[in-house]
PDB file of N, CA, C and O in Angstrom:
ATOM      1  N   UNK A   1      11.082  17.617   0.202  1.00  0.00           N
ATOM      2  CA  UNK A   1       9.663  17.461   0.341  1.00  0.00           C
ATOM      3  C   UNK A   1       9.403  16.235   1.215  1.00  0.00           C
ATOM      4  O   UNK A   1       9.986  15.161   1.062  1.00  0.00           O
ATOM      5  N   UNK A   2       8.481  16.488   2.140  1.00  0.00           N
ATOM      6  CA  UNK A   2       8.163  15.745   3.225  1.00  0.00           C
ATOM      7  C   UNK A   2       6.574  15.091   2.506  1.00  0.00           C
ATOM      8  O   UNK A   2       5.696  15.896   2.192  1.00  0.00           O
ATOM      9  N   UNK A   3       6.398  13.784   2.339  1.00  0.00           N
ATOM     10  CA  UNK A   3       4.844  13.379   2.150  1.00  0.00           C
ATOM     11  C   UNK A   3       4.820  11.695   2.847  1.00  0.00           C
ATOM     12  O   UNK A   3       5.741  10.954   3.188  1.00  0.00           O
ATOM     13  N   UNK A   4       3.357  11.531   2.860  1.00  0.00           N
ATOM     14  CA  UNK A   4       2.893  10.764   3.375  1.00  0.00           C
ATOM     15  C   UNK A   4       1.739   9.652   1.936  1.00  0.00           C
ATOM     16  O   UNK A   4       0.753   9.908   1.245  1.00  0.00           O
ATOM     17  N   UNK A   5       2.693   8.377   2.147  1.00  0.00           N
ATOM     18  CA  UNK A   5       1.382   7.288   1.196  1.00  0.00           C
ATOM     19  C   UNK A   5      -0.180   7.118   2.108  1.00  0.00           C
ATOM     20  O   UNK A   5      -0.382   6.703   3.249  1.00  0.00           O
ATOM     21  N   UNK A   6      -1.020   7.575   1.172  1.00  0.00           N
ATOM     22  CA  UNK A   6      -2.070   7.094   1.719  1.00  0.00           C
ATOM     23  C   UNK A   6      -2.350   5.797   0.828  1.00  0.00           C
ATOM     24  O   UNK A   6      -2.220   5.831  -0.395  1.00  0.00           O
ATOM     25  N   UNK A   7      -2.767   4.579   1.570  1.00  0.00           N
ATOM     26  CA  UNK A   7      -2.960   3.076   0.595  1.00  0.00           C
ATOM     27  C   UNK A   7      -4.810   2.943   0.296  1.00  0.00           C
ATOM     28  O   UNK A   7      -5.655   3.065   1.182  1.00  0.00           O
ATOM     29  N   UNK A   8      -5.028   2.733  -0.830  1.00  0.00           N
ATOM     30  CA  UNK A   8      -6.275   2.162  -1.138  1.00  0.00           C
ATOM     31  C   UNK A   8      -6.520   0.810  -1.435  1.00  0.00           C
ATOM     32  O   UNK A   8      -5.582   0.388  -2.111  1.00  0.00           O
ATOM     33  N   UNK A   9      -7.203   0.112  -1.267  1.00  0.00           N
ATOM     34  CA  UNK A   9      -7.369  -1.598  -1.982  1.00  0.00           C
ATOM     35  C   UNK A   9      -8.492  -1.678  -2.795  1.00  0.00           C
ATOM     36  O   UNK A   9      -9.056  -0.598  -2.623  1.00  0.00           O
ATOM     37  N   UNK A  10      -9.086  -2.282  -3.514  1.00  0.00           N
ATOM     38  CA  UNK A  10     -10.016  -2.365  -4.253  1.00  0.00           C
ATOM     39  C   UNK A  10      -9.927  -4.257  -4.929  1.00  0.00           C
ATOM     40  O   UNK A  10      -8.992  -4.899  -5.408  1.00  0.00           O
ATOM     41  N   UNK A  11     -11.147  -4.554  -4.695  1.00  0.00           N
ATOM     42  CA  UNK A  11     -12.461  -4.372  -4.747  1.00  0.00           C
ATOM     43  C   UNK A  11     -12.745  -4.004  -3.195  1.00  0.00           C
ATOM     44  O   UNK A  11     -12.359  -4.889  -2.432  1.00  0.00           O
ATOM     45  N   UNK A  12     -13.395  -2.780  -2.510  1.00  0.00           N
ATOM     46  CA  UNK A  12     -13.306  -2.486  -0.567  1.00  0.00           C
ATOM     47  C   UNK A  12     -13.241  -4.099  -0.378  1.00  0.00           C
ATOM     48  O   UNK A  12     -12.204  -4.422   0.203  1.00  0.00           O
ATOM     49  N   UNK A  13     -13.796  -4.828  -0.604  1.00  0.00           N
ATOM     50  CA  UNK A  13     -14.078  -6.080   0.230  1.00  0.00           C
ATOM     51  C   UNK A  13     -12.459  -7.273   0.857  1.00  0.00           C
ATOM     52  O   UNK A  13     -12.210  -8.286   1.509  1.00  0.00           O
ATOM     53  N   UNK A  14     -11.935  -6.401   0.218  1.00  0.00           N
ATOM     54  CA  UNK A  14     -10.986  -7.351  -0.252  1.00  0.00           C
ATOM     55  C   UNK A  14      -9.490  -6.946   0.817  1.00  0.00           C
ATOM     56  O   UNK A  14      -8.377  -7.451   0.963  1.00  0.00           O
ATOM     57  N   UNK A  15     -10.363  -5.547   1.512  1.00  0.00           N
ATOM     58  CA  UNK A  15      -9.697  -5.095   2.093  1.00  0.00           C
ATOM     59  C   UNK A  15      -9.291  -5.483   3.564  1.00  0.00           C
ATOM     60  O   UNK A  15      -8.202  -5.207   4.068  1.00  0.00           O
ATOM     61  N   UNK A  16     -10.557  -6.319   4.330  1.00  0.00           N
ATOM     62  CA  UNK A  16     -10.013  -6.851   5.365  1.00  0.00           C
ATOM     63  C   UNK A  16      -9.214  -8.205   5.494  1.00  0.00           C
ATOM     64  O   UNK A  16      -8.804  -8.620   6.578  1.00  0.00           O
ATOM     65  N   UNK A  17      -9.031  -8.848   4.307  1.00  0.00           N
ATOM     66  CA  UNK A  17      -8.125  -9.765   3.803  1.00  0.00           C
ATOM     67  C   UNK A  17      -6.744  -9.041   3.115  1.00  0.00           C
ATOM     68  O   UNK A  17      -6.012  -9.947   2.716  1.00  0.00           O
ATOM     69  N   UNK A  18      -6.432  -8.332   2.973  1.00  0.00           N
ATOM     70  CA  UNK A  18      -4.771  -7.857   2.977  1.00  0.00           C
ATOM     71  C   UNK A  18      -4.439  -7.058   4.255  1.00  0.00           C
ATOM     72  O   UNK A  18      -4.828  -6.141   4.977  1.00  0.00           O
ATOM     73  N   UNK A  19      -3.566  -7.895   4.098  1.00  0.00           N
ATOM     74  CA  UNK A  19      -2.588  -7.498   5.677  1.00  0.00           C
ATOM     75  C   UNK A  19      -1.107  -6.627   5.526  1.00  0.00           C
ATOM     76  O   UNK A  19      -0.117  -7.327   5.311  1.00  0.00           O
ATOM     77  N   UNK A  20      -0.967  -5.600   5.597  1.00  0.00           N
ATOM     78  CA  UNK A  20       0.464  -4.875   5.349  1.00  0.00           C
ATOM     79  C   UNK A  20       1.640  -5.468   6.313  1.00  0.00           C
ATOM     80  O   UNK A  20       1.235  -5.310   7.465  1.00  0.00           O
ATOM     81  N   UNK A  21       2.539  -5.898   6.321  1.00  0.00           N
ATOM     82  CA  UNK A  21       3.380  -6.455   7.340  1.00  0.00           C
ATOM     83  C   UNK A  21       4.723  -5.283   7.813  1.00  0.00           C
ATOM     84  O   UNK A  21       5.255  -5.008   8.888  1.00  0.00           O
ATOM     85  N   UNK A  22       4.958  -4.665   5.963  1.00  0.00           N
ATOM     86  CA  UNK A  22       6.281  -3.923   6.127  1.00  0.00           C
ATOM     87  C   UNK A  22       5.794  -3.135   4.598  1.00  0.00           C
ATOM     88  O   UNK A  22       5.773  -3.563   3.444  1.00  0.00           O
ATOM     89  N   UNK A  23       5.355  -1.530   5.316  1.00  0.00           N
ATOM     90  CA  UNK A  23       4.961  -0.266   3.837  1.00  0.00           C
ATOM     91  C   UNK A  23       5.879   0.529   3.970  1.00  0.00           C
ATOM     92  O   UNK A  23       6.596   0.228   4.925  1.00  0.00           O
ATOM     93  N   UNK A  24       6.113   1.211   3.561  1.00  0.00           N
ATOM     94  CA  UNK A  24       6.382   2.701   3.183  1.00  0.00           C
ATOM     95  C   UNK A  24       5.402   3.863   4.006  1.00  0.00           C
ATOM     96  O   UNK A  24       5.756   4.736   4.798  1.00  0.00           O
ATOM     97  N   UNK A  25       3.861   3.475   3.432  1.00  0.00           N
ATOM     98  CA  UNK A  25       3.016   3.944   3.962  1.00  0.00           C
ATOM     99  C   UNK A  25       2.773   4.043   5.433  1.00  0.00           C
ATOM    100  O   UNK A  25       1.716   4.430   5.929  1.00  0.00           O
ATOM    101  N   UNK A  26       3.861   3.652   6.110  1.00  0.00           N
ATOM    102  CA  UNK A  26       3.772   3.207   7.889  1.00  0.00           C
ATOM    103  C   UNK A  26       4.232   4.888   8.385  1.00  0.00           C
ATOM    104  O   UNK A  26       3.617   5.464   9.282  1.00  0.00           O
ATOM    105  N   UNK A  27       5.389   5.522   7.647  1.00  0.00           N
ATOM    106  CA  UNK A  27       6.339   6.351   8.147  1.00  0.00           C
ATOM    107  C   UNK A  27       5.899   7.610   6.981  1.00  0.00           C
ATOM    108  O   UNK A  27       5.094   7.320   6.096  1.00  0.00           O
ATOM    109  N   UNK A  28       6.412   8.821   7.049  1.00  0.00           N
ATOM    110  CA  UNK A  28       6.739   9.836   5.820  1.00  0.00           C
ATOM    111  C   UNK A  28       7.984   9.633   5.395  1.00  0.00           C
ATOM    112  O   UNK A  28       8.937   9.153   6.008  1.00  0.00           O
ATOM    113  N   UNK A  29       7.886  10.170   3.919  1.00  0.00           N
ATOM    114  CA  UNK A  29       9.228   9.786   3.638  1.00  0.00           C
ATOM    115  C   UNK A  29       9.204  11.420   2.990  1.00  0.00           C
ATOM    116  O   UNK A  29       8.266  12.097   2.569  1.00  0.00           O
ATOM    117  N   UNK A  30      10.629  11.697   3.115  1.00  0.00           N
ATOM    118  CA  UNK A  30      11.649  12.715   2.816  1.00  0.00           C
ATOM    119  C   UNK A  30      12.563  12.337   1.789  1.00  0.00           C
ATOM    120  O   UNK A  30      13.471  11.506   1.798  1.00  0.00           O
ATOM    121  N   UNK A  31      11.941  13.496   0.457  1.00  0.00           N
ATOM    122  CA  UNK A  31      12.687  13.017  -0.718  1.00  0.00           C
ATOM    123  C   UNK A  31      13.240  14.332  -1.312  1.00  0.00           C
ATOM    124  O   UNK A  31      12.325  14.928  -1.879  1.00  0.00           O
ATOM    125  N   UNK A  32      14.665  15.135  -1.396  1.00  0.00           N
ATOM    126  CA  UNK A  32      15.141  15.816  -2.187  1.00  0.00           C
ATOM    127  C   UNK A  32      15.390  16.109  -3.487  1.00  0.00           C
ATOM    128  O   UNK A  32      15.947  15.305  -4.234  1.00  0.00           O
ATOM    129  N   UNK A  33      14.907  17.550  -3.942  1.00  0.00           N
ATOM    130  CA  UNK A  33      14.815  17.576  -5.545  1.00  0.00           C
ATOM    131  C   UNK A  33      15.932  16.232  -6.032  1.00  0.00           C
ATOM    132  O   UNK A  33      17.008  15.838  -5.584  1.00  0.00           O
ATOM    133  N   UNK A  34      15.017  15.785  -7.212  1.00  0.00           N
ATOM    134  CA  UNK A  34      15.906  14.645  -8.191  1.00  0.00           C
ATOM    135  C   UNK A  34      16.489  13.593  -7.513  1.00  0.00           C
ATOM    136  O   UNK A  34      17.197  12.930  -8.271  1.00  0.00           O
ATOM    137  N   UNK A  35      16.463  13.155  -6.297  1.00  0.00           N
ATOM    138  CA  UNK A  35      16.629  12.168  -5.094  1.00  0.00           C
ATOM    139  C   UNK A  35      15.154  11.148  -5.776  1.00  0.00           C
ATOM    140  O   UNK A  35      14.056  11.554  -6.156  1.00  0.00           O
ATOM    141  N   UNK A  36      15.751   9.628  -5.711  1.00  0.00           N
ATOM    142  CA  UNK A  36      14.681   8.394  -6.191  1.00  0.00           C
ATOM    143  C   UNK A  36      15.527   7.778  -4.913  1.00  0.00           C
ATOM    144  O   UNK A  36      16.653   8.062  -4.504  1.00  0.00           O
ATOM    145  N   UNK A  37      14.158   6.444  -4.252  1.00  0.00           N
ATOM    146  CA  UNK A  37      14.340   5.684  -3.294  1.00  0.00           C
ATOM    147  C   UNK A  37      13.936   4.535  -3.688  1.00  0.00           C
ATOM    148  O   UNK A  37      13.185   4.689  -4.651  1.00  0.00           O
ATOM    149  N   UNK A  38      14.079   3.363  -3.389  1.00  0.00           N
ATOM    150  CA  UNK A  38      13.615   2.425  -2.949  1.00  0.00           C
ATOM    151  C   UNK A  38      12.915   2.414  -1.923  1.00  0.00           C
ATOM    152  O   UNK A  38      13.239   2.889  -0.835  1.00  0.00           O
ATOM    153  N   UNK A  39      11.546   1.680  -2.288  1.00  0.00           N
ATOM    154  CA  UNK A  39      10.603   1.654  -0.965  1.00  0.00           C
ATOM    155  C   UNK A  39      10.013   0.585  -0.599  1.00  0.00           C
ATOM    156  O   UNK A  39       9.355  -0.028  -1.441  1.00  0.00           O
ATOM    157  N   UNK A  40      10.112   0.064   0.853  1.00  0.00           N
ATOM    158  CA  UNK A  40       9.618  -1.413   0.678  1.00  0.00           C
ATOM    159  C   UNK A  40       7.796  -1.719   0.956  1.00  0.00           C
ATOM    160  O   UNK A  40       7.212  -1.123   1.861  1.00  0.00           O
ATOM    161  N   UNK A  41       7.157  -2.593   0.149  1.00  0.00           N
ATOM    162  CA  UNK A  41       5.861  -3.328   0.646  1.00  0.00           C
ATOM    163  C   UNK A  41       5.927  -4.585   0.945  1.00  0.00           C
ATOM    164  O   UNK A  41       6.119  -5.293  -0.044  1.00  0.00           O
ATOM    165  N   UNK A  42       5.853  -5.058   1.796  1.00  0.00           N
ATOM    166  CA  UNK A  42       5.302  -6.463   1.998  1.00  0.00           C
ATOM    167  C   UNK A  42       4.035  -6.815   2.561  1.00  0.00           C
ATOM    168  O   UNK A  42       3.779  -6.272   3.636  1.00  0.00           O
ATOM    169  N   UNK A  43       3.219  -7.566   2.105  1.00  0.00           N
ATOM    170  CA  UNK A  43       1.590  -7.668   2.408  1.00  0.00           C
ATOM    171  C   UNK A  43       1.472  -9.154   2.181  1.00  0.00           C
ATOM    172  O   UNK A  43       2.306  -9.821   1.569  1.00  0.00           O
ATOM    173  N   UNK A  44       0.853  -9.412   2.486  1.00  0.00           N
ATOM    174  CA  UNK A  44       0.069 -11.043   2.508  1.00  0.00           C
ATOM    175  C   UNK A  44      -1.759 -11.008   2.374  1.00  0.00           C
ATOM    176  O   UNK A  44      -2.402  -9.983   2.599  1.00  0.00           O
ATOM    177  N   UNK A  45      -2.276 -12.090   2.043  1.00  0.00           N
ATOM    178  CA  UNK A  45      -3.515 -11.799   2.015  1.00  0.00           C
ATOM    179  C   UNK A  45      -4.202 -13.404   2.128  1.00  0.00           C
ATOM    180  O   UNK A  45      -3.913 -14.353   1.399  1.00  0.00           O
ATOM    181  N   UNK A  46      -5.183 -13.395   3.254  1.00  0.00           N
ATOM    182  CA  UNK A  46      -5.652 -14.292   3.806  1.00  0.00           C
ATOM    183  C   UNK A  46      -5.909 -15.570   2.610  1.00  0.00           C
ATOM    184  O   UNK A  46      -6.074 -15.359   1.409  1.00  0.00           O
ATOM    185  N   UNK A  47      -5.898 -16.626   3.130  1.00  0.00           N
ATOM    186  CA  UNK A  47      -6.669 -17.738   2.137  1.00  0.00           C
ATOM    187  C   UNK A  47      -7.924 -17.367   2.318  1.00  0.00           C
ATOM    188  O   UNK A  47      -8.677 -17.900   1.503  1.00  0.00           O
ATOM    189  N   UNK A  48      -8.584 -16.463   3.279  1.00  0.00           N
ATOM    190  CA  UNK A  48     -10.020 -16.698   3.293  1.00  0.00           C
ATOM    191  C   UNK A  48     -10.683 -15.818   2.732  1.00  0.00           C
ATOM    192  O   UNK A  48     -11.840 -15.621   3.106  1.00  0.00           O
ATOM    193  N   UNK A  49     -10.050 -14.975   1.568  1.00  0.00           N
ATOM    194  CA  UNK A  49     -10.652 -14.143   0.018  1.00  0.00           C
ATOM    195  C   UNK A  49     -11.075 -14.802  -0.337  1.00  0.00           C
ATOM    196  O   UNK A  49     -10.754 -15.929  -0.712  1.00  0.00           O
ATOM    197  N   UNK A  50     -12.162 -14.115  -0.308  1.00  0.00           N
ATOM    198  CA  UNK A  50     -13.764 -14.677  -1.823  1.00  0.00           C
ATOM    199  C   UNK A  50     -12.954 -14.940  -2.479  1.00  0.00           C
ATOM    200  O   UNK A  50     -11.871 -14.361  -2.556  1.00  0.00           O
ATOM    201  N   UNK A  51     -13.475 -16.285  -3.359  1.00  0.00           N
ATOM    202  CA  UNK A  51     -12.855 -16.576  -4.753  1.00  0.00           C
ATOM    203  C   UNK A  51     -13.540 -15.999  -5.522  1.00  0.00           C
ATOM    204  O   UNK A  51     -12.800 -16.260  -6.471  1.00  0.00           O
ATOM    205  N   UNK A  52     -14.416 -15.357  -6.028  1.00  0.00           N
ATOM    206  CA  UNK A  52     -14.852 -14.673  -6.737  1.00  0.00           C
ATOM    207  C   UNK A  52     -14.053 -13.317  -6.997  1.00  0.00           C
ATOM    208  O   UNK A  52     -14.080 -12.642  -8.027  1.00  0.00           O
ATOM    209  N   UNK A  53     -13.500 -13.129  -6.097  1.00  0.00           N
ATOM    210  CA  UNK A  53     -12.125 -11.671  -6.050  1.00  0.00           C
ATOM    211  C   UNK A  53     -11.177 -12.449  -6.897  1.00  0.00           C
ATOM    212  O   UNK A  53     -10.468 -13.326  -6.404  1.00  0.00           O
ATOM    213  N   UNK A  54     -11.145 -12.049  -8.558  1.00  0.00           N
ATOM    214  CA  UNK A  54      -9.831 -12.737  -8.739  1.00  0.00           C
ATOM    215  C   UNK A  54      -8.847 -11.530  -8.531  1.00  0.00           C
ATOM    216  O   UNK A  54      -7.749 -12.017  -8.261  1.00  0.00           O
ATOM    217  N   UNK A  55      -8.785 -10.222  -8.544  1.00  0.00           N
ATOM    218  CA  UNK A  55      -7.689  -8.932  -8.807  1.00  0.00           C
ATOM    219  C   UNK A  55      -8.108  -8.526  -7.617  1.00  0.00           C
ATOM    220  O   UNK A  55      -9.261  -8.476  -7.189  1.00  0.00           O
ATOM    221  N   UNK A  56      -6.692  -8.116  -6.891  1.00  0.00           N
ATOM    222  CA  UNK A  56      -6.844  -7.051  -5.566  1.00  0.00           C
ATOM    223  C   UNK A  56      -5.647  -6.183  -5.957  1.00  0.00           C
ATOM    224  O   UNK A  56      -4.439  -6.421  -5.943  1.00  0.00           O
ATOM    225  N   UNK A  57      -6.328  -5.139  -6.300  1.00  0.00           N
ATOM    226  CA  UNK A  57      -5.442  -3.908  -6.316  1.00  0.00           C
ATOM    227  C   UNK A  57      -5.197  -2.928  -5.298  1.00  0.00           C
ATOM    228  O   UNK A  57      -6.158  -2.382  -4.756  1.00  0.00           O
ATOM    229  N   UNK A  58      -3.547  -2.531  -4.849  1.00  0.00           N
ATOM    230  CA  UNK A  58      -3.370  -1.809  -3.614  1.00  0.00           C
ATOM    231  C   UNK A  58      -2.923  -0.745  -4.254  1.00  0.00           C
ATOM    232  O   UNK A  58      -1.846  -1.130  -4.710  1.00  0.00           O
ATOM    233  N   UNK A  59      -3.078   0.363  -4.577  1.00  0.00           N
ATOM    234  CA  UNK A  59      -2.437   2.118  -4.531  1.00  0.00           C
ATOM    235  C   UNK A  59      -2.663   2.848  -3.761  1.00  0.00           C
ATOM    236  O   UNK A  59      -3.495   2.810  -2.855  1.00  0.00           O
ATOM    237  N   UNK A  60      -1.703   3.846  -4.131  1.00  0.00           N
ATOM    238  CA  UNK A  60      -0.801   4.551  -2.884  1.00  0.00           C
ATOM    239  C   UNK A  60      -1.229   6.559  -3.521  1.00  0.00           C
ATOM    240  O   UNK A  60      -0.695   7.117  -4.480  1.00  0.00           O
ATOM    241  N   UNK A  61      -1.879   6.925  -2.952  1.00  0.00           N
ATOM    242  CA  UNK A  61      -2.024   8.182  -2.928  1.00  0.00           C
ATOM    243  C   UNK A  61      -1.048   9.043  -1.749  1.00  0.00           C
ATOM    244  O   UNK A  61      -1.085   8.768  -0.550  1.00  0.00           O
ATOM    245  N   UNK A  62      -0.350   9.915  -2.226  1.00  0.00           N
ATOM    246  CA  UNK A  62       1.186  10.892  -1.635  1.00  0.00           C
ATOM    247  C   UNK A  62       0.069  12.088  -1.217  1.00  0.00           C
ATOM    248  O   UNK A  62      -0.658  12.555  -2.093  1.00  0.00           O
ATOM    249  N   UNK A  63      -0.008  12.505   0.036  1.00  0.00           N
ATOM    250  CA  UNK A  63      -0.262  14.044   0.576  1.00  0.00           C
ATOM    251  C   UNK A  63       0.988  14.487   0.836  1.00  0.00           C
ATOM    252  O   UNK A  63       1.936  13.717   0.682  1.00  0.00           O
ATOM    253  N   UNK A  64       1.180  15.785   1.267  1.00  0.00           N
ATOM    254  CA  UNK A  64       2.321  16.780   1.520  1.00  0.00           C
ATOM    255  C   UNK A  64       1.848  17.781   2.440  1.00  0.00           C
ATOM    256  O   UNK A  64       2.592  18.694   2.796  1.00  0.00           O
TER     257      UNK A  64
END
């Protein structure tokens, strides 16, 4: 099975302050029945987030 991460952030605002450097979500990944991977994220996120943002949550929605 061939799929693709789609990434969400939440709170939206919070979104032009995280920066992806190195996803998963960049490429598709190809995974064979009962086959598990390691997958890498690396992200950073500006000092210049509202402090009022204390939680920035990133998930990953899979199409096929």
């Amino acid at each position: 099975m061939t799929v693709q991460a789609i990434p969400s952030i939440t709170p939206w605002q919070a979104a032009v302050h995280l920066h992806k450097i190195e996803c998963f979500c960049f490429t598709q990944q190809t995974l064979k029945a009962g086959e598990s991977i390691e997958i890498p994220v690396l992200f950073r996120i500006d000092k210049a987030l509202p402090t009022e943002i204390k939680t920035v949550t990133l998930a990953y929605t899979y199409l096929m």
